[in-house]
N, C-alpha and C positions, 0 to 999 in steps of 0.2 A: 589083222583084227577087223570084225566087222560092226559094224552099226546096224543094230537092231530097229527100225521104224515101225511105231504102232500101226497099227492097221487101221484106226480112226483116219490116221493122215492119209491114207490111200484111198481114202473118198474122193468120190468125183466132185472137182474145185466148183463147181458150178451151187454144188449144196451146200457149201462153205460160205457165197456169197449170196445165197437166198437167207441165210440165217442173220448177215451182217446188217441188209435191207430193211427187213423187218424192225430190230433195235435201233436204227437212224430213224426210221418212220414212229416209232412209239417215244423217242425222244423230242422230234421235231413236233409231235404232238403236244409233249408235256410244257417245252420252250414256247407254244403260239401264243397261249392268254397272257403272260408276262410281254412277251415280246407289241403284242396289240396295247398292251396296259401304257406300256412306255413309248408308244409313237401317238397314243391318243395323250399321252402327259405331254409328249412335245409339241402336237397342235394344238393343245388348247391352250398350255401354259405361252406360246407363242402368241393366239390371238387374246390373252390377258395380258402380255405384257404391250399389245398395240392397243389396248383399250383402257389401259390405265393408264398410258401415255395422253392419251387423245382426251379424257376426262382431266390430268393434271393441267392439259394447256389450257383444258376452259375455263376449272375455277382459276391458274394464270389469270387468263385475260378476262376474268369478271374482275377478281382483284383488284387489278389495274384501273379497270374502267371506274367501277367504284371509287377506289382513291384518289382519281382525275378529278369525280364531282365533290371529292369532300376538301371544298374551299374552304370552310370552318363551321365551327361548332354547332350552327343554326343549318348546317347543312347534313348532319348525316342523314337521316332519312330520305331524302336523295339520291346518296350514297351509296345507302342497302336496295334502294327501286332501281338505281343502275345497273350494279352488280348483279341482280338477282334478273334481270328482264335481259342481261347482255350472257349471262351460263342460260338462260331459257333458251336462247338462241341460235348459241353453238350447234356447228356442227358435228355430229358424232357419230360413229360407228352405227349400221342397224342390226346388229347383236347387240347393243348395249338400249339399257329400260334405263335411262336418268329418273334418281327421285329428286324431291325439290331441295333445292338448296339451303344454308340456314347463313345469313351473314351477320355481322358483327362490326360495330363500327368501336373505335379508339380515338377521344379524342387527342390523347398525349401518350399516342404508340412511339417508335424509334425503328429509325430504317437503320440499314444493316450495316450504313457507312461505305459502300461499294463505289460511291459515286463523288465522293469525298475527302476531308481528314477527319473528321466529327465518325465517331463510330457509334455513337449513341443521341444522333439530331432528334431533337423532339418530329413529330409528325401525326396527322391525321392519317390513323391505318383502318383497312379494311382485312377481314377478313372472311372467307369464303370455304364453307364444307361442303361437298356433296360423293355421293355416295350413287352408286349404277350396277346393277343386274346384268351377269352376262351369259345364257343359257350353254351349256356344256355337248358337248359332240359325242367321240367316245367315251367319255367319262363320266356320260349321264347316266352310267349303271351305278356307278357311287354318289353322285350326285349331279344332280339335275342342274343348279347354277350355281354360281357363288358369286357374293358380291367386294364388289372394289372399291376404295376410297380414297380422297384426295382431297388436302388442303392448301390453300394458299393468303398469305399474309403479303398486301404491299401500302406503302407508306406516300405520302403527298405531304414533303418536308414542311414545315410549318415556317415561314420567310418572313418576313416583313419590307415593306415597300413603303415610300414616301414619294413626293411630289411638290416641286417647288417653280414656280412660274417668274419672269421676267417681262417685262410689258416694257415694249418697244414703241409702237409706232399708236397712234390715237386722234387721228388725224379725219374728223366726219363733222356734218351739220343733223345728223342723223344723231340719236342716241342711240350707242352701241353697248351692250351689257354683256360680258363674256363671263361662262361659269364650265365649272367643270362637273360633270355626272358619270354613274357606272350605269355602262350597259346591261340590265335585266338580265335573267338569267330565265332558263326553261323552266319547267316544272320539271320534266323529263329528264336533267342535266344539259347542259351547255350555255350558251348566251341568244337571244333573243334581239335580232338587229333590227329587227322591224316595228319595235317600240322603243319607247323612253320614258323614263320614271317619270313620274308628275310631280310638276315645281313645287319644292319646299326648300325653303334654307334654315342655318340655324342648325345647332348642336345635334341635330336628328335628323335635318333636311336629305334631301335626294340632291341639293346642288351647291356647289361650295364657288363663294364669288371669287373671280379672278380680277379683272378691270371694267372699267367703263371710259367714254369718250366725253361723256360729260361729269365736269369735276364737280360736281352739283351731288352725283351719284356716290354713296357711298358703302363699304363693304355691312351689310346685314350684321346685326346683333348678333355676336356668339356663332360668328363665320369660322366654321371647323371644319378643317379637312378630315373625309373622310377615309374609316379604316378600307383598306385594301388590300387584296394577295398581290400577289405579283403578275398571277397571270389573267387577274381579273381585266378584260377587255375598258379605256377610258373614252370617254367622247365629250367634245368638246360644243357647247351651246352657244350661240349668239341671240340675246336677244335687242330687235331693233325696232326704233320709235320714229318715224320718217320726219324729218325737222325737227328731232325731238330733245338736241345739244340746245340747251339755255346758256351752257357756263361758253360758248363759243360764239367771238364777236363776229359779225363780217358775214354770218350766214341770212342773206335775206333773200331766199331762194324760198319755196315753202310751195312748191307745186308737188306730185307722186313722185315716186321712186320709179325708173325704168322697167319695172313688172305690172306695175298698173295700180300700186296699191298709194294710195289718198294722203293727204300730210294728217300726222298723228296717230295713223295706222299703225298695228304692230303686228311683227313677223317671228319665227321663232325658226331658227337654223341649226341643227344638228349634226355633226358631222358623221357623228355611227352609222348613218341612212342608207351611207355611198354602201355600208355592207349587205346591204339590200337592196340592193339595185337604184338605189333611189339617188336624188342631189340633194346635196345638202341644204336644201330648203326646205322648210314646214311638212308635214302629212301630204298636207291635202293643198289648192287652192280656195281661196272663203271669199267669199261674197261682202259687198258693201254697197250703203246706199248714198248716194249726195245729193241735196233740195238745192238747185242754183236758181238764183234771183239773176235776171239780164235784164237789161235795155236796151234797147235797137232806138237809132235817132242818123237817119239821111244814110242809111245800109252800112250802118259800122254796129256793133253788140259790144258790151264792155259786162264783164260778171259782175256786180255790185255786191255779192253776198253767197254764202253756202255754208252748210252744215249738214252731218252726214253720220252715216253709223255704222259697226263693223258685225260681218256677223265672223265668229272664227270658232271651231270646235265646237258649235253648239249652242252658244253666248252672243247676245247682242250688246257689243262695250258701242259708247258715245265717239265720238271723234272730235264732237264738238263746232266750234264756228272756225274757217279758214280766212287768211289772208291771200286774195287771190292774187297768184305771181303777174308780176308786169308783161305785156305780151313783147313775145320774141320778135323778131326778122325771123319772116317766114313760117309759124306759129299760131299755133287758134289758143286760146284761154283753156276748152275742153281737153284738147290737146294737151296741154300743159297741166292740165290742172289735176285730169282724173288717172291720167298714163295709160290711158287704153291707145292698144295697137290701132295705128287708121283712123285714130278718132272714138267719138262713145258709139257710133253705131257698130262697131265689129263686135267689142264686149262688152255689150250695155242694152239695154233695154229699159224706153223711157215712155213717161208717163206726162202730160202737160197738165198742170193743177189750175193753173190759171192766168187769164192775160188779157192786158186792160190796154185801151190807148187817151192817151192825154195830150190835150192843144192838137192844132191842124196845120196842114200842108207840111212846110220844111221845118216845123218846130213840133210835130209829131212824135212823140215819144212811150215807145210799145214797152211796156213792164211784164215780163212773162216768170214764170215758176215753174220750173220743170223738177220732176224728181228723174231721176240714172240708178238705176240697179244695174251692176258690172260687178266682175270676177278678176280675178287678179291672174297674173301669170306663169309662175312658176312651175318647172314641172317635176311632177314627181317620180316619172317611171325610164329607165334606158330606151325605149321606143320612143319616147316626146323627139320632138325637132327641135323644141324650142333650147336656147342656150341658159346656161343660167350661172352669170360669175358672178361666186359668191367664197370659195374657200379653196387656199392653195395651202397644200402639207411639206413642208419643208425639210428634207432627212439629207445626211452628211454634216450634218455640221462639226465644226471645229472648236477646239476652245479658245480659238479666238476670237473666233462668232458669236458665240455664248456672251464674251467676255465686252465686245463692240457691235451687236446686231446693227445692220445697215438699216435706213429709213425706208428702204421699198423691198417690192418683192425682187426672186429673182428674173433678171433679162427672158429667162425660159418661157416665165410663168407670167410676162404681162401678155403676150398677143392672145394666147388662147382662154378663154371659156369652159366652164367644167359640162365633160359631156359622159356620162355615166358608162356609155360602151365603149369610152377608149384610157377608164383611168381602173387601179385598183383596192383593193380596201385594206388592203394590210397596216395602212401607217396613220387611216384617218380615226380608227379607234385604237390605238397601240396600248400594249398593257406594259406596265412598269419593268417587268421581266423584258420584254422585247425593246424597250429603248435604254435599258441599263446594259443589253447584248450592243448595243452599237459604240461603248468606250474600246476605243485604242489609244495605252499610253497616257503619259500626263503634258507635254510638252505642247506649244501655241497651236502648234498643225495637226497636231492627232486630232481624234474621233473624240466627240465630247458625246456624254448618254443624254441627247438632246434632241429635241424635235420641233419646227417651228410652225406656228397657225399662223395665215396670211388670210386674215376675213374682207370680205367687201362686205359693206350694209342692202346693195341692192338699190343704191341710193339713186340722187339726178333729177330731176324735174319731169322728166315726160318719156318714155321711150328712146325717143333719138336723143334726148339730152342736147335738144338740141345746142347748146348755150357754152357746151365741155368740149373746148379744144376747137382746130380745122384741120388737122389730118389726122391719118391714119394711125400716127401712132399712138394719136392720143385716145383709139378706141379700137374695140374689141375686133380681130378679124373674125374670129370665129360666130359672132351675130351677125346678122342682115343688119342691111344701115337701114336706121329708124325701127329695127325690129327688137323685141325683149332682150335687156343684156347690150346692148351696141351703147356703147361709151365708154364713161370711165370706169367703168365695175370691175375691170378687167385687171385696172391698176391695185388693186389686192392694197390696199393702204388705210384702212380704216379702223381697224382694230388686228392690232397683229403682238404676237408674245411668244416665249420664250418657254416650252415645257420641259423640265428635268427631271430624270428619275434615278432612286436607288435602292436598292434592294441586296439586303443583309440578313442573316440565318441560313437555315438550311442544312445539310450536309456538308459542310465544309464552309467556304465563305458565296451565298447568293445564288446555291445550286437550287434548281424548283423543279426536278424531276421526281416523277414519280416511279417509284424503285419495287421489285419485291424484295420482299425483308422474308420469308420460309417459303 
């Protein structure tokens, strides 16, 4: 039997495969615009999903930021300037046109509980929309951009803090007055180290009294601790009166303080300063002026009289009339009296008012009047040379120490002098959060959430002091001998206490992160 084959099939194979050519290429035709459609979907939906990512971190961390500055209710606006200037600043894709952002403050939001057991902790939330343009590649035939969107909600638990002080040691012929203040805060958000609130006390005050060394001193009317977050930065104030303990027998000492400042002068010491480069001494140095009355009789001078005035921050206060100290072994009256380095010619500049002589030869008797305009000595910046012991910060403690604080400082803390370029500032303004992180335990030797201030007044008679001790250990290594600070200053024992903090809410028990909550 045979097989018949069309005679189609007996074509030359060559025309068979010019016919197959063709229909591949009018296909491959019709499949390109689909095929271009879905690789321009897949880059662009690629760089949309890189750029909605990069938009979700920023309202993130405006969120964030935001919620850091909203310490409480008097603070959202703040809060929305933060968040809104910290998404202004992100950086972001340059395909992507950011428009402006819209935020929203809560003062009794609720974090997500992530950080916690409390799944619904009250909190000051921020919230953050924005919205971005992102121009289209191949897909600009259907559409030119499209826009993307992002929000973020994060919460700044709402805590409670408290502070309770122990006064230990009060031990000065100075009046010493210890208060406790919050550190300022920016306009911009954060804290502000480089000032301090102006003195007020009282139900509303900027300063809440702790102690004083004279029992003369007592706590201000309607002495109220003030509210506080936990992470609100605290510092500690000394203010000091140079001879200025009445309620303290035995002190008949009544020449300057070792920085050069006058008996009845006052000082004001901060310790948030050191976060500013500074020692915890005053601003500035201030100026003062003292009228001494002398007499000269067969080449001896004895001061018969002085009074003198201050000038500080602007203000010229009285000082009033001095008792001029007995002179030393080895000692001038000026020396003693006014505490300038070397004498009143180093930092002083004098004026002679008037001077008379009475009777003759060896019973000649010269009465002269000089006025002293001098500057005190303290310094304010890490470049000074000068030393200046005035405040030792105490951390580790126990609660045993808490429970029996010793009468001096630590062995560590008498040789040295506070010298701004070799200490840090982390514990001289500590916020209630950061000393409630330092309990370990309940037992005598654990970690107590405690911190202790060891102030000196700056006190002593003259510079060298000279009168405080004959060795070394009874004065400062770190001053020059006879130089600002060389004595007892260094013995930190004049006003010293006991800071403790707690801090309760939050997220669980005392949490004060700041979380997002969407």
């Amino acid at each position: 039997m045979h097989t018949l084959i069309p005679s189609r099939c007996l074509r030359n194979p060559l025309h068979l495969w010019r016919d197959t050519r063709g229909s591949v290429t009018v296909t491959f035709a019709l499949l390109l615009v689909p095929m271009m459609l879905i690789l321009g979907l897949s880059f662009d939906y690629a760089r949309l999903v890189q750029v909605r990512a990069a938009l979700q971190n920023a309202v993130d961390e405006a969120a964030v930021a935001g919620a850091s500055a909203f310490t409480g209710t008097s603070a959202a606006t703040t809060a929305q300037t933060v968040a809104t200037n910290y998404f202004n600043q992100a950086i972001l894709p340059p395909a992507l046109t950011r428009g402006t952002p819209t935020v929203t403050t809560n003062a009794n939001g609720t974090t997500n509980g992530s950080i916690g057991t409390n799944t619904a902790a009250p909190a000051y939330s921020v919230t953050v929309t924005a919205s971005a343009t992102v121009n289209l590649t191949l897909l600009s035939l259907i559409s030119p951009a499209i826009t993307v969107n992002a929000t973020a909600t994060a919460g700044s638990p709402i805590t409670t803090a408290s502070a309770s002080f122990q006064s230990t040691v009060k031990q000065a012929c100075d009046r010493n007055t210890a208060y406790l203040y919050e550190v300022p805060t920016k306009s911009g958000g954060g804290y502000d180290y480089s000032t301090v609130p102006t003195f007020s006390t009282g139900s509303s005050g900027n300063y809440y009294y702790i102690t004083s060394s004279d029992t003369t001193v007592s706590a201000p009317s309607n002495n109220t601790m003030p509210t506080m977050t936990p992470n609100q930065p605290l510092g500690i104030a000394l203010y000091n009166q140079t001879n200025g303990n009445v309620s303290r027998s035995g002190c008949g000492v009544t020449g300057a303080n070792s920085y050069g400042a006058p008996p009845n002068a006052q000082q004001w010491f901060y310790s948030s300063l050191v976060a500013n480069g500074e020692s915890p001494s005053q601003n500035t140095n201030y100026t003062y002026t003292v009228t001494v009355t002398a007499q000269t009789s067969n080449g001896n001078t004895t001061i018969t009289g002085a009074s003198g005035s201050q000038l500080y921050q602007g203000t010229w206060t009285s000082l009033g009339s001095f008792t001029v100290p007995s002179v030393q072994s080895g000692s001038n009256n000026l020396y003693q009296f006014m505490g300038v380095n070397g004498g009143p010619s180093s930092n002083c500049s004098s004026v002679v008012n008037s001077s008379s002589t009475s009777g003759h030869g060896s019973s000649a008797v010269t009465t002269t009047t000089t006025t002293y305009t001098c500057q005190t000595q303290y310094f304010t910046t890490a470049t000074s040379t000068q030393s200046n012991c005035s405040l030792y910060v105490q951390t580790g403690l126990t609660n045993g120490n808490v429970a029996s604080m010793p009468t001096s400082a630590p062995s560590a803390a008498v040789p040295n002098c506070f010298n701004p370029a070799t200490q840090t500032a982390a514990n001289f303004a500590p916020s209630c959060a950061q000393i409630s992180a330092m309990k370990s335990g309940g037992g005598t030797s654990d970690m107590a959430a405690a911190i202790a201030f060891w102030w000196d007044d700056a006190g002593g008679e003259s510079p060298g002091e000279s009168s405080y001790g004959s060795g070394p250990s009874t004065h400062c290594s770190a001053a020059s001998v006879n130089g600002a600070g060389y004595g007892e200053d260094c013995q930190y024992k004049n006003n010293s206490f006991v800071m403790q903090c707690n801090v309760s809410g939050g997220s669980g028990s005392g949490y004060t992160e700041v979380v997002l909550t969407k």
